[in-house]
OpenMM code with the backbone's topology and positions (N, CA, C; nanometers):
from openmm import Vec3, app, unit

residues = "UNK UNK UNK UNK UNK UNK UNK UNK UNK UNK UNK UNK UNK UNK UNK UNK UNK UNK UNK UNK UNK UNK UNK UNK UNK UNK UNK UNK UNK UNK UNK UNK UNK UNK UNK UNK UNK UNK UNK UNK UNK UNK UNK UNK UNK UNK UNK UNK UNK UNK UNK UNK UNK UNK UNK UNK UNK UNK UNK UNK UNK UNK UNK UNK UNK UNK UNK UNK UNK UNK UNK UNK UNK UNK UNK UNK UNK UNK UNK UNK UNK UNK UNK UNK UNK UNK UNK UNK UNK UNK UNK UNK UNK UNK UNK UNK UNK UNK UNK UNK UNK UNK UNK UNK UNK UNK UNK UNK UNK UNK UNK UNK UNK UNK UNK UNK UNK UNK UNK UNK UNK UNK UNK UNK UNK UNK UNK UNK UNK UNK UNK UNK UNK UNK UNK UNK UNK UNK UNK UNK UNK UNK UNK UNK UNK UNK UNK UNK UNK UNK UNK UNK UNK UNK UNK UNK UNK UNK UNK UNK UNK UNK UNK UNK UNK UNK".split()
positions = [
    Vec3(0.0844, -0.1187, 0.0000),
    Vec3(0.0000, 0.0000, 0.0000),
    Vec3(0.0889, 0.1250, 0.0000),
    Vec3(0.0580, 0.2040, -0.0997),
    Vec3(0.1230, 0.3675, -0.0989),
    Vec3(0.1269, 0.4411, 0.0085),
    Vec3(0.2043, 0.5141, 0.0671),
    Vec3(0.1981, 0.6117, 0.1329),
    Vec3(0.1182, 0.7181, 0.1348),
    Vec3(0.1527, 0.7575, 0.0082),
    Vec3(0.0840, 0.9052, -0.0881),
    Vec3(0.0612, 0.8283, -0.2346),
    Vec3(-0.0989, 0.8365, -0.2691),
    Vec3(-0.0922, 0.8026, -0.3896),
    Vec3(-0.1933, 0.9193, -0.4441),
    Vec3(-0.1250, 1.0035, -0.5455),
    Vec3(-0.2442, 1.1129, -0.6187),
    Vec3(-0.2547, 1.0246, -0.7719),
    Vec3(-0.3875, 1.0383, -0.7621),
    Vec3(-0.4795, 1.0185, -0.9105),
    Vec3(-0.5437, 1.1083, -0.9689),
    Vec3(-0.5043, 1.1643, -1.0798),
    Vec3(-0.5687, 1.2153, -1.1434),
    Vec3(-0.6433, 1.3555, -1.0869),
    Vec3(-0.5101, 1.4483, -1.0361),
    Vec3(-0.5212, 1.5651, -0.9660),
    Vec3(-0.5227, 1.6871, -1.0566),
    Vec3(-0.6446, 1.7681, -1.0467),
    Vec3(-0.6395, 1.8614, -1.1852),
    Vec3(-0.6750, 2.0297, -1.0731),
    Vec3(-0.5967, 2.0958, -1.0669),
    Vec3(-0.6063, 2.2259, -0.9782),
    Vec3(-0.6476, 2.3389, -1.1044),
    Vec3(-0.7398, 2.4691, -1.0781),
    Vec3(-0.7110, 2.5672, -1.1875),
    Vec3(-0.7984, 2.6926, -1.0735),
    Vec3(-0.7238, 2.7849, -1.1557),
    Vec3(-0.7238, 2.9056, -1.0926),
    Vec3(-0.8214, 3.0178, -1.1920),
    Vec3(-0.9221, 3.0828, -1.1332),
    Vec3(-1.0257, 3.1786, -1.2398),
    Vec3(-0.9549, 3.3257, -1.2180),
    Vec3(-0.9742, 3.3483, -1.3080),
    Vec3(-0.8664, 3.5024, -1.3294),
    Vec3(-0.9613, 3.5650, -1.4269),
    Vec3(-0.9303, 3.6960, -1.4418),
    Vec3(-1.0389, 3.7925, -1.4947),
    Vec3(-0.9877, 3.7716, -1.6317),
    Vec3(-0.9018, 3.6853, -1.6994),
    Vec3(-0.8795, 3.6457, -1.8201),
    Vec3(-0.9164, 3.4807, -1.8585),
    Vec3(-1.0269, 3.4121, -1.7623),
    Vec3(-1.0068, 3.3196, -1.7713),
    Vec3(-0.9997, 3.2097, -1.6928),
    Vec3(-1.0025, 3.0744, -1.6705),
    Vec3(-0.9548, 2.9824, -1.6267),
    Vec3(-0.7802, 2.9087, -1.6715),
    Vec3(-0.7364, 2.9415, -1.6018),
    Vec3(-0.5707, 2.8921, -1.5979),
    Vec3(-0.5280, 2.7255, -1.5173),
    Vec3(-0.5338, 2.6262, -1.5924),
    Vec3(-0.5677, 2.5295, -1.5669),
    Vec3(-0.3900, 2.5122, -1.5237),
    Vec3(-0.4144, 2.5094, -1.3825),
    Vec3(-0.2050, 2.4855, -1.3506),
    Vec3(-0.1880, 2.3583, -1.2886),
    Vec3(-0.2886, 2.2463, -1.2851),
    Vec3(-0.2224, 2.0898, -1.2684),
    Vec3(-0.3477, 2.0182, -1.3302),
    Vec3(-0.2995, 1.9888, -1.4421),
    Vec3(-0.3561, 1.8723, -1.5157),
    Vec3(-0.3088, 1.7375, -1.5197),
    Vec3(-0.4614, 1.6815, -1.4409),
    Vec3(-0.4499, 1.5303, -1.4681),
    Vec3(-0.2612, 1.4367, -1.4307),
    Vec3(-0.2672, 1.4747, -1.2809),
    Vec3(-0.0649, 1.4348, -1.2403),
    Vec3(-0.1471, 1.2970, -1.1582),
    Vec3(-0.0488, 1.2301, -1.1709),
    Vec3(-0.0944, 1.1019, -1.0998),
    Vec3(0.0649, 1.0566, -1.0622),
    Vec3(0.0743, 1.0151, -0.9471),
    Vec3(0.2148, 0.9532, -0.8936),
    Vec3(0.1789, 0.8945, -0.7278),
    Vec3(0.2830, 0.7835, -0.7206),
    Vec3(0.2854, 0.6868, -0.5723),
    Vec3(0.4244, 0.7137, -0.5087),
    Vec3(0.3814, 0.7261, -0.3611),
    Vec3(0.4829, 0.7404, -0.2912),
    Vec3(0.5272, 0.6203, -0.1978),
    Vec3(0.5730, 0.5600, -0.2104),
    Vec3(0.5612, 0.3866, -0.1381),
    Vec3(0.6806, 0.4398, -0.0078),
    Vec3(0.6153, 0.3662, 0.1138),
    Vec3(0.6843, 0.3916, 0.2442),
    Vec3(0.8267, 0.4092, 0.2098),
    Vec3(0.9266, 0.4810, 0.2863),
    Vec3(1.0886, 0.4661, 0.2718),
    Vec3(1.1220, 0.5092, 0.1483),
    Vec3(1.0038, 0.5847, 0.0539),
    Vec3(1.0898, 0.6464, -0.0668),
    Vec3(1.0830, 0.7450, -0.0403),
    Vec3(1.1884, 0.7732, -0.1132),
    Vec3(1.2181, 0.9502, -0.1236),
    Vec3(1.1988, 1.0038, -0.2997),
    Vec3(1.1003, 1.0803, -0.3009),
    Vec3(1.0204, 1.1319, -0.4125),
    Vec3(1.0776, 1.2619, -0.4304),
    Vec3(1.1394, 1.3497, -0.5629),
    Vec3(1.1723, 1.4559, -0.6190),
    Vec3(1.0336, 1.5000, -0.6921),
    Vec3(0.9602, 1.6144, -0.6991),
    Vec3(0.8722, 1.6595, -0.8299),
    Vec3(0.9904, 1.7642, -0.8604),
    Vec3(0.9958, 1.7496, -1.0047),
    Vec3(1.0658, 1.8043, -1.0327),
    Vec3(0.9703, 1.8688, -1.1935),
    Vec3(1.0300, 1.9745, -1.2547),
    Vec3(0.9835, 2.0861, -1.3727),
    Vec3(1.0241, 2.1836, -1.3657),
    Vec3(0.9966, 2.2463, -1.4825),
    Vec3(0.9900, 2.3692, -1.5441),
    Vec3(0.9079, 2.4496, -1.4443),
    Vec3(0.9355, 2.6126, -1.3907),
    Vec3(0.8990, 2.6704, -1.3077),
    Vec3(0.8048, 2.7102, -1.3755),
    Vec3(0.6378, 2.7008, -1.3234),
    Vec3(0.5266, 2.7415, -1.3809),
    Vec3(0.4463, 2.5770, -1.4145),
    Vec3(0.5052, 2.5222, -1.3477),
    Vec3(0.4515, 2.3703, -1.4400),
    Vec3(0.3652, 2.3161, -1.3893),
    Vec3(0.3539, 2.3743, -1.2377),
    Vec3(0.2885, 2.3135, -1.0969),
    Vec3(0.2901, 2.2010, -1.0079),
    Vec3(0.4347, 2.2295, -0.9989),
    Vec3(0.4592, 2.1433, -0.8882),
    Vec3(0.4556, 2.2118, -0.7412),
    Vec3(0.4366, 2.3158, -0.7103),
    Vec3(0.4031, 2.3721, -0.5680),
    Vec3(0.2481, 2.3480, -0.5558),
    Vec3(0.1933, 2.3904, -0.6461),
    Vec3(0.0560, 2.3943, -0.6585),
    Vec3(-0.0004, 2.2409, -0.6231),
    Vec3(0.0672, 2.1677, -0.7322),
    Vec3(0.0038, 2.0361, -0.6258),
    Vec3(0.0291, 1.9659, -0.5334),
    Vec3(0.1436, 2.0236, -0.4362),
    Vec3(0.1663, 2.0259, -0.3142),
    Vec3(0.1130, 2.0740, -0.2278),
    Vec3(0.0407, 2.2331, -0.2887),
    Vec3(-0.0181, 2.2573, -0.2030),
    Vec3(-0.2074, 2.2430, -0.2022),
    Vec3(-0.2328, 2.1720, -0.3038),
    Vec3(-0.3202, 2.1325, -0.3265),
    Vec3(-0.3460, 1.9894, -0.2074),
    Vec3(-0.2493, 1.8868, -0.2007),
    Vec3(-0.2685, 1.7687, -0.1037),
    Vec3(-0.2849, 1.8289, 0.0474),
    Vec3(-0.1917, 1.9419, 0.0528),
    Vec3(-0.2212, 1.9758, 0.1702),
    Vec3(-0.3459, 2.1137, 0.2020),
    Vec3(-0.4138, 2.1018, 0.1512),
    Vec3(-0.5224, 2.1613, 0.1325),
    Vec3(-0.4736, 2.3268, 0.1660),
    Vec3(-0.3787, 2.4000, 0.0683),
    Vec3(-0.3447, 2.5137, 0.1033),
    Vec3(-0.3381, 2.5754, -0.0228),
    Vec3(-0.4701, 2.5721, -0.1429),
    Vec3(-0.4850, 2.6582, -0.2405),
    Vec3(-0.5866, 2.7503, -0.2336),
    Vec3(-0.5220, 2.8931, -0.2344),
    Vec3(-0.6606, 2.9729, -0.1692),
    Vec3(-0.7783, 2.9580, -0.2539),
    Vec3(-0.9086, 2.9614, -0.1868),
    Vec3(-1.0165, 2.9654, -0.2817),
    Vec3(-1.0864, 3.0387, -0.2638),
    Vec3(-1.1564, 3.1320, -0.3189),
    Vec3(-1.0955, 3.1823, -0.4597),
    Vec3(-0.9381, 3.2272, -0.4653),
    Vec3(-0.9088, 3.2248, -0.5929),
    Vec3(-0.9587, 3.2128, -0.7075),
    Vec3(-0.9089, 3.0767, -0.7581),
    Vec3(-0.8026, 2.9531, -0.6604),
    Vec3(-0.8280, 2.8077, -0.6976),
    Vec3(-0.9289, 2.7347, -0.6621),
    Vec3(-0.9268, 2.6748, -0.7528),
    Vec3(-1.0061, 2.5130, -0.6876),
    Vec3(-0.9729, 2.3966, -0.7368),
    Vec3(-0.9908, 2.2882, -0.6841),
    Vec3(-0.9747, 2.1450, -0.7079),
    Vec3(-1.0364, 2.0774, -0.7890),
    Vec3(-1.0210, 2.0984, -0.9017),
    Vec3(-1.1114, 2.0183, -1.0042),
    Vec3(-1.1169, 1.8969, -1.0222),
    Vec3(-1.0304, 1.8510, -0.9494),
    Vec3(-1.0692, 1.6425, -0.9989),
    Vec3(-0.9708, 1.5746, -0.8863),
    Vec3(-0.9661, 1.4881, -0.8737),
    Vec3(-0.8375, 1.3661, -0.8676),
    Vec3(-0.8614, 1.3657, -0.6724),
    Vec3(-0.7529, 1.2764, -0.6328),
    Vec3(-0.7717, 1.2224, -0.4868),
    Vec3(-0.6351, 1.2364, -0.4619),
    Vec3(-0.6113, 1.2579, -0.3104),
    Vec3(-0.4517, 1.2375, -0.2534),
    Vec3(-0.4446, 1.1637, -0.1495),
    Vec3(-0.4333, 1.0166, -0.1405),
    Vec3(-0.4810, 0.9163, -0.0486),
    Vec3(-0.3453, 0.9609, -0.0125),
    Vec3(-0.3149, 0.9498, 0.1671),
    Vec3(-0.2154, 0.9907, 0.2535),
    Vec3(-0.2628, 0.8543, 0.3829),
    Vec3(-0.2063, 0.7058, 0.3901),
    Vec3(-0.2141, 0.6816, 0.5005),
    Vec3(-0.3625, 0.6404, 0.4660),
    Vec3(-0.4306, 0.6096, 0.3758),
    Vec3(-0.5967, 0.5914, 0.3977),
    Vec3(-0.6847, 0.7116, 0.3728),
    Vec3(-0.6232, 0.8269, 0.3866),
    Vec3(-0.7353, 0.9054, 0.3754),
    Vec3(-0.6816, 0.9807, 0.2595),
    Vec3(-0.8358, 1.0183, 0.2275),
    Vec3(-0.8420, 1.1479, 0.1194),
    Vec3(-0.7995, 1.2573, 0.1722),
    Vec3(-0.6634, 1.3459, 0.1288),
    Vec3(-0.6412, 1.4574, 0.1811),
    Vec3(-0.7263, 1.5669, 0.1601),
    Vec3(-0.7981, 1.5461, -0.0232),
    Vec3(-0.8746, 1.6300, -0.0503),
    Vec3(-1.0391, 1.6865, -0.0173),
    Vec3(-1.0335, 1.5597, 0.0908),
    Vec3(-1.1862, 1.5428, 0.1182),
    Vec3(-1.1870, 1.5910, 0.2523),
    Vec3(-1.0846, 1.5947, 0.2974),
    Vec3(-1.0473, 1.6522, 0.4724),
    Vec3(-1.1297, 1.7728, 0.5268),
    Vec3(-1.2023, 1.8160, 0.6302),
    Vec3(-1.1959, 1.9512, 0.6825),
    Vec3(-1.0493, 2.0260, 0.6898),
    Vec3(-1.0611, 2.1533, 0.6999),
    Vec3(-0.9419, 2.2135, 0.7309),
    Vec3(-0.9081, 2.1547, 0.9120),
    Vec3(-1.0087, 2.1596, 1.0028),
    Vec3(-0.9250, 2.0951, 1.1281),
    Vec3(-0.8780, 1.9511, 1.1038),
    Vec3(-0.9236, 1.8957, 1.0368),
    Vec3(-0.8509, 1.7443, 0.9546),
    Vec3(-0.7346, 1.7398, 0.9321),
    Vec3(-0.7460, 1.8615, 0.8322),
    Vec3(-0.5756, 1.8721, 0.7567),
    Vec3(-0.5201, 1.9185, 0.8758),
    Vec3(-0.5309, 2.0244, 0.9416),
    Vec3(-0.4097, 2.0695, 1.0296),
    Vec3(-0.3334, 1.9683, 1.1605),
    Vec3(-0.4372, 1.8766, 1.1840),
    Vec3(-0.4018, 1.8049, 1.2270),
    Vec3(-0.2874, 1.7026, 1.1996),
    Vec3(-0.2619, 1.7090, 1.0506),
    Vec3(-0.1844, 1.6295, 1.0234),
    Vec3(-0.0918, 1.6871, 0.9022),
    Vec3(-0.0986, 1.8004, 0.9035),
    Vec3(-0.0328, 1.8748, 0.8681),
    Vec3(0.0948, 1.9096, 0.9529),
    Vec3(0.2199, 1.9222, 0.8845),
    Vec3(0.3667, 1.9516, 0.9750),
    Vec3(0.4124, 1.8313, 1.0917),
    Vec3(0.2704, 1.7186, 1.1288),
    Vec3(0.3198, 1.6227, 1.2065),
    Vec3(0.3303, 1.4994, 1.1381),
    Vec3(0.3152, 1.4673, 1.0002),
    Vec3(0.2762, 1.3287, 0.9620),
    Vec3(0.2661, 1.4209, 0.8101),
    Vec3(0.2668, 1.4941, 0.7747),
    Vec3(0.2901, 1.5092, 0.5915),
    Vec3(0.3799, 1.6630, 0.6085),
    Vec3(0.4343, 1.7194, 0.5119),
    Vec3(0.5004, 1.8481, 0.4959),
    Vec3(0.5327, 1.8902, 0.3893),
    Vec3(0.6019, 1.9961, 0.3358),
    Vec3(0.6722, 2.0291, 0.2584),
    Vec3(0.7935, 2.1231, 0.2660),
    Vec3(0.8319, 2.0910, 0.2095),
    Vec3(0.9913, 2.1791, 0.1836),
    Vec3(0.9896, 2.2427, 0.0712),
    Vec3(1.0073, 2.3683, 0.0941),
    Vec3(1.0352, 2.4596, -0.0311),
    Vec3(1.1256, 2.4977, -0.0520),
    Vec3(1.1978, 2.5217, -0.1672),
    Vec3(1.3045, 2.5395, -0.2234),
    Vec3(1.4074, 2.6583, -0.1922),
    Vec3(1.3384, 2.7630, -0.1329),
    Vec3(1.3807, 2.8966, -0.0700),
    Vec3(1.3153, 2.8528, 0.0800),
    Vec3(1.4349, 2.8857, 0.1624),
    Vec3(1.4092, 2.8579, 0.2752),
    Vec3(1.3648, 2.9856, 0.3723),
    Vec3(1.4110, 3.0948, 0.2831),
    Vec3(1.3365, 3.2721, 0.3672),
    Vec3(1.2063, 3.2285, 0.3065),
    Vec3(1.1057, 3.1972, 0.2417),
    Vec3(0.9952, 3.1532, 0.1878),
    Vec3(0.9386, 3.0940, 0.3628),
    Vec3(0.9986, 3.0295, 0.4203),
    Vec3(0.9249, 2.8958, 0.4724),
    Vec3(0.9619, 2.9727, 0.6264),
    Vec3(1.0743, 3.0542, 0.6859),
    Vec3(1.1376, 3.1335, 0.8068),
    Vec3(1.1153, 3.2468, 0.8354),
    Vec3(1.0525, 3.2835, 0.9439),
    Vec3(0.9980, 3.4271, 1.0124),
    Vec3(1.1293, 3.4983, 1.0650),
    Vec3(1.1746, 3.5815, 0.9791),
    Vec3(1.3018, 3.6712, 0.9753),
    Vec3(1.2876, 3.7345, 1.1050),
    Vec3(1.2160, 3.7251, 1.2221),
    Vec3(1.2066, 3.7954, 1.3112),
    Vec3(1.1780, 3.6585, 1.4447),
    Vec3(1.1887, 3.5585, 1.3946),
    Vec3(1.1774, 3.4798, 1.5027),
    Vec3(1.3019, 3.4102, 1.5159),
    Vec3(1.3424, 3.3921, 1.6173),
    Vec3(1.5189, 3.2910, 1.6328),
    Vec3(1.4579, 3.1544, 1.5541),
    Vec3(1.5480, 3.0699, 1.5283),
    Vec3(1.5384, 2.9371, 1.4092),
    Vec3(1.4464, 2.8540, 1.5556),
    Vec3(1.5093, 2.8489, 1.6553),
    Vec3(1.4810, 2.7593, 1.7419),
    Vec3(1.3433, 2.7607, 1.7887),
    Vec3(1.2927, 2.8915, 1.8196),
    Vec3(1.1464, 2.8782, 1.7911),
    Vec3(1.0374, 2.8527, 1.7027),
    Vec3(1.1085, 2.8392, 1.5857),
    Vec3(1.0220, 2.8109, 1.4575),
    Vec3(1.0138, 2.6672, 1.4828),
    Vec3(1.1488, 2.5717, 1.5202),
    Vec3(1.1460, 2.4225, 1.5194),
    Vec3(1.0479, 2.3820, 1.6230),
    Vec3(1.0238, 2.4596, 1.7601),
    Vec3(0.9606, 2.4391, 1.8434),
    Vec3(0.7907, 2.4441, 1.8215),
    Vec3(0.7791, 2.5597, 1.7726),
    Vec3(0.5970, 2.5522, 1.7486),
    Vec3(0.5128, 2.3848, 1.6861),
    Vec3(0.6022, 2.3969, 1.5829),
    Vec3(0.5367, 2.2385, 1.5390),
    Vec3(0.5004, 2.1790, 1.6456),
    Vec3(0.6433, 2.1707, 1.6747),
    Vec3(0.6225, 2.0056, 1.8379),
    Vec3(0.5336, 2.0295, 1.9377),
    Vec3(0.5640, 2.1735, 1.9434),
    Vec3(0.4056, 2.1746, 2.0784),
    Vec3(0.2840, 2.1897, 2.0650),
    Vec3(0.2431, 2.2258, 1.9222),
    Vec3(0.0945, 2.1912, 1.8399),
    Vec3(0.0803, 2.0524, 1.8234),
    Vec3(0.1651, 1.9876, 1.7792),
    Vec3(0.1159, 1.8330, 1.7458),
    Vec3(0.1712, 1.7177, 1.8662),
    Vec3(0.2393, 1.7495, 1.9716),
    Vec3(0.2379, 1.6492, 2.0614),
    Vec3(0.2110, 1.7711, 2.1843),
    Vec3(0.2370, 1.6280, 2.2884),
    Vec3(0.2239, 1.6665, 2.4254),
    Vec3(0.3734, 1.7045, 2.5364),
    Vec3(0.4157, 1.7736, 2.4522),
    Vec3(0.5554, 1.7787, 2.4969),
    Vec3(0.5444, 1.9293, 2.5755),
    Vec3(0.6570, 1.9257, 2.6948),
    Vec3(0.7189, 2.0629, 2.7135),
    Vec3(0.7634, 2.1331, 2.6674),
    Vec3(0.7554, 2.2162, 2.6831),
    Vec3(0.8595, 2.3494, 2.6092),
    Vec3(1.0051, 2.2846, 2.6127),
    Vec3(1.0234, 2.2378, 2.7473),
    Vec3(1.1548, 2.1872, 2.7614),
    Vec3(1.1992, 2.0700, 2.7035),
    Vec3(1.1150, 1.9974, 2.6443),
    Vec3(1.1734, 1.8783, 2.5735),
    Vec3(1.1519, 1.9168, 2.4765),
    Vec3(1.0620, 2.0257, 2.3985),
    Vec3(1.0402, 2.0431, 2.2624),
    Vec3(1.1945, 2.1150, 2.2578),
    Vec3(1.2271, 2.1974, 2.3257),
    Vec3(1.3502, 2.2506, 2.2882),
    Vec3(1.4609, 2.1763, 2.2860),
    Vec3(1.4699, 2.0217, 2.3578),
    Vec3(1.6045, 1.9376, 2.4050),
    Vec3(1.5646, 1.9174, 2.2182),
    Vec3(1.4468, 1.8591, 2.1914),
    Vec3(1.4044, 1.7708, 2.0241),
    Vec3(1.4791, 1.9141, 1.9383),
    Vec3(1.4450, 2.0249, 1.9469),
    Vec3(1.4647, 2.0807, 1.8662),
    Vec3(1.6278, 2.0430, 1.8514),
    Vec3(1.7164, 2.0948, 1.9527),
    Vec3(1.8463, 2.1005, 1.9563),
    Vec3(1.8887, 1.9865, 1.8722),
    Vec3(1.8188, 1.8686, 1.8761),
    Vec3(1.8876, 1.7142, 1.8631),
    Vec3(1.8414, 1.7198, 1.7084),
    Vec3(1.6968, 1.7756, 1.6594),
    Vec3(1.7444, 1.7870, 1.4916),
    Vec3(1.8022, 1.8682, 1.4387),
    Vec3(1.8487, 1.9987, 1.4759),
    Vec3(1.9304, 2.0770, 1.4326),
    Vec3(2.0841, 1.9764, 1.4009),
    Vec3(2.1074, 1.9067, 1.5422),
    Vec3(2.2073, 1.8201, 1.5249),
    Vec3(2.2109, 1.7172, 1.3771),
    Vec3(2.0721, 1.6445, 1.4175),
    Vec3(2.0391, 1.5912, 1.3022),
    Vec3(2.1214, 1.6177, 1.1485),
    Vec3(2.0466, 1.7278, 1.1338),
    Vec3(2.0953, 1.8071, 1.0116),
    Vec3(2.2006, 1.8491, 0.9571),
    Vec3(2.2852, 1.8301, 1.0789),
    Vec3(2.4207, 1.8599, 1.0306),
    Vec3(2.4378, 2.0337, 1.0861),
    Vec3(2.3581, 2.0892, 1.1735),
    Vec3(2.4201, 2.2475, 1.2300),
    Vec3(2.4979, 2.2234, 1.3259),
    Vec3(2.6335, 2.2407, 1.3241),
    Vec3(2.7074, 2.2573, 1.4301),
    Vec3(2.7193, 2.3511, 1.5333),
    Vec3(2.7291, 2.3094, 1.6380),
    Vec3(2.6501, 2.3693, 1.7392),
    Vec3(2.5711, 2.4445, 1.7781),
    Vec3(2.4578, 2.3297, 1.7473),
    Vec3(2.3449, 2.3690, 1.7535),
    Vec3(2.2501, 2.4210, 1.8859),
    Vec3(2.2882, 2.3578, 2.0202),
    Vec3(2.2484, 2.4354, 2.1298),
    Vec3(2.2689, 2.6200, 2.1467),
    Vec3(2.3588, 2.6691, 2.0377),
    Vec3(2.3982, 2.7965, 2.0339),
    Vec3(2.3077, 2.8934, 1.9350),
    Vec3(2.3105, 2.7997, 1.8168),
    Vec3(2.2197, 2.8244, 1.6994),
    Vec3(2.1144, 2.8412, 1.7056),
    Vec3(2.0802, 2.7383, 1.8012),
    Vec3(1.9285, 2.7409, 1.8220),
    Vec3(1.8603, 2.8754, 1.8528),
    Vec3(1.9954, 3.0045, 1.8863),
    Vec3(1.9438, 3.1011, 1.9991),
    Vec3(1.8957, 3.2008, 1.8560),
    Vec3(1.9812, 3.1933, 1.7130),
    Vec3(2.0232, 3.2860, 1.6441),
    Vec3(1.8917, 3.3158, 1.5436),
    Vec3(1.8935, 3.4063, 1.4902),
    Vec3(1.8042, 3.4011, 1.3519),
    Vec3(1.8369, 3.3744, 1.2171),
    Vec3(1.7213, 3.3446, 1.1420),
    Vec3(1.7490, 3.3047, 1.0235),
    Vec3(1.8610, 3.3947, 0.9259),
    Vec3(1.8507, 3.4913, 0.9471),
    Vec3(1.9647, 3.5551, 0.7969),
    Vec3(2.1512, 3.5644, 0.8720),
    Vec3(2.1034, 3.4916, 1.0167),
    Vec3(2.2623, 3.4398, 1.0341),
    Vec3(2.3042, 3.3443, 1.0074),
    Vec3(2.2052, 3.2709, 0.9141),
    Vec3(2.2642, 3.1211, 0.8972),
    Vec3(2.3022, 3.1502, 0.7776),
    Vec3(2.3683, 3.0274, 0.6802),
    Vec3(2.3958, 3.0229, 0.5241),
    Vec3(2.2663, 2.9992, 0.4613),
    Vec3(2.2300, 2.9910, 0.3045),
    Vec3(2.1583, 2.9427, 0.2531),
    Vec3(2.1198, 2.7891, 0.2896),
    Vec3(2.2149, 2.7457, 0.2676),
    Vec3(2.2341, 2.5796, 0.2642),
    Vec3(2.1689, 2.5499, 0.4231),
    Vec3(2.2642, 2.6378, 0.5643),
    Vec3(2.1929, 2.6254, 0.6871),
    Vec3(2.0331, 2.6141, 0.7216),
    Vec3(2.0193, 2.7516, 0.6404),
    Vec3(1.8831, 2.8027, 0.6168),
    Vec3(1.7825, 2.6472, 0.5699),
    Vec3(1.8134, 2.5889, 0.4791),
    Vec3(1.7101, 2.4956, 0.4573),
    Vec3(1.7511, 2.4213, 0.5650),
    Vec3(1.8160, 2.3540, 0.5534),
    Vec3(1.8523, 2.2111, 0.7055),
    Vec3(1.7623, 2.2622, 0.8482),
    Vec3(1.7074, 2.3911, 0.8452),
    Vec3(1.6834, 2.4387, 0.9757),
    Vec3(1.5452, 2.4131, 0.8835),
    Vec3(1.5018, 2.4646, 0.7656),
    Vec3(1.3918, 2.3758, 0.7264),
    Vec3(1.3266, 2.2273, 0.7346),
    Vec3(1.4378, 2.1826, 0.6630),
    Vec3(1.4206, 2.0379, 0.6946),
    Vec3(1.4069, 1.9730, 0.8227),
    Vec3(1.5093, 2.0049, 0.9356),
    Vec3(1.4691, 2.0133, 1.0791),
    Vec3(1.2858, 2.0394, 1.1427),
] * unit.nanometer
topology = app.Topology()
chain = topology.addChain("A")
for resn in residues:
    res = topology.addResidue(resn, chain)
    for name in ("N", "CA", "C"):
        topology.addAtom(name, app.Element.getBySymbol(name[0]), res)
């Protein structure tokens, strides 16, 4: 059984010129322990149907015109929004390619890693922060109990995502 399996996912956006049809008919499986690239031409819609599974295309002026994003058994597309958030950032995600895109230039890195963990479990502040420290480690930030304190435009680019990926 797939992890993530989309069928026949068609997103389009109404614009005062029109309907702009930006994911036609994509179908792909994500089988446990793989690691999946979408990859294209910028404009091709591959954010879009990322952010389509995770139910984050504004509407108006998108909507979901067809297809399913089975995640784990369920339809992502059929979800309430308290559905999705629920399992949103704890059990599905995304990574975007620009990591100032995804980082609150005004919040230290270490609190950004922290919010997740204390929305989706039952953790302390104080263990969400020991977890945070230990994926920063993860990732490869060297010393990261220090880092943890700093903000995003003190890190590198490359830092910058790993504190994403974290």
């Amino acid at each position: 059984m797939s992890l993530l399996k989309v069928d026949h996912l068609s997103v389009s956006f109404v614009t005062r010129n029109g309907t702009n049809q930006a994911v036609d008919d994509v179908s792909f499986a994500v089988e446990p322990r793989q690691i999946t690239a979408i990859i294209g031409e910028s404009g091709s819609g591959k954010s879009v149907s990322c952010y389509a599974m995770l139910g984050l295309v504004p509407s108006p002026p998108g909507r979901i015109d067809g297809g399913s994003a089975v995640f784990q058994g369920q339809d992502l597309l059929s979800l309430s929004e308290s559905e999705l958030r629920a399992i949103r950032g704890r059990d599905i995600a995304m990574i975007f390619q620009d990591p100032m895109t995804s980082l609150n230039p005004y919040m230290r890195v270490g609190q950004q890693i922290i919010e997740p963990l204390l929305q989706h479990s039952n953790m302390s502040k104080t263990a969400a922060k020991e977890k945070a420290i230990a994926l920063l480690e993860e990732v490869g930030i060297s010393d990261a109990a220090n880092r943890f304190q700093q903000y995003p435009h003190e890190f590198s680019g490359g830092m910058r995502q790993r504190v994403v990926i974290a």
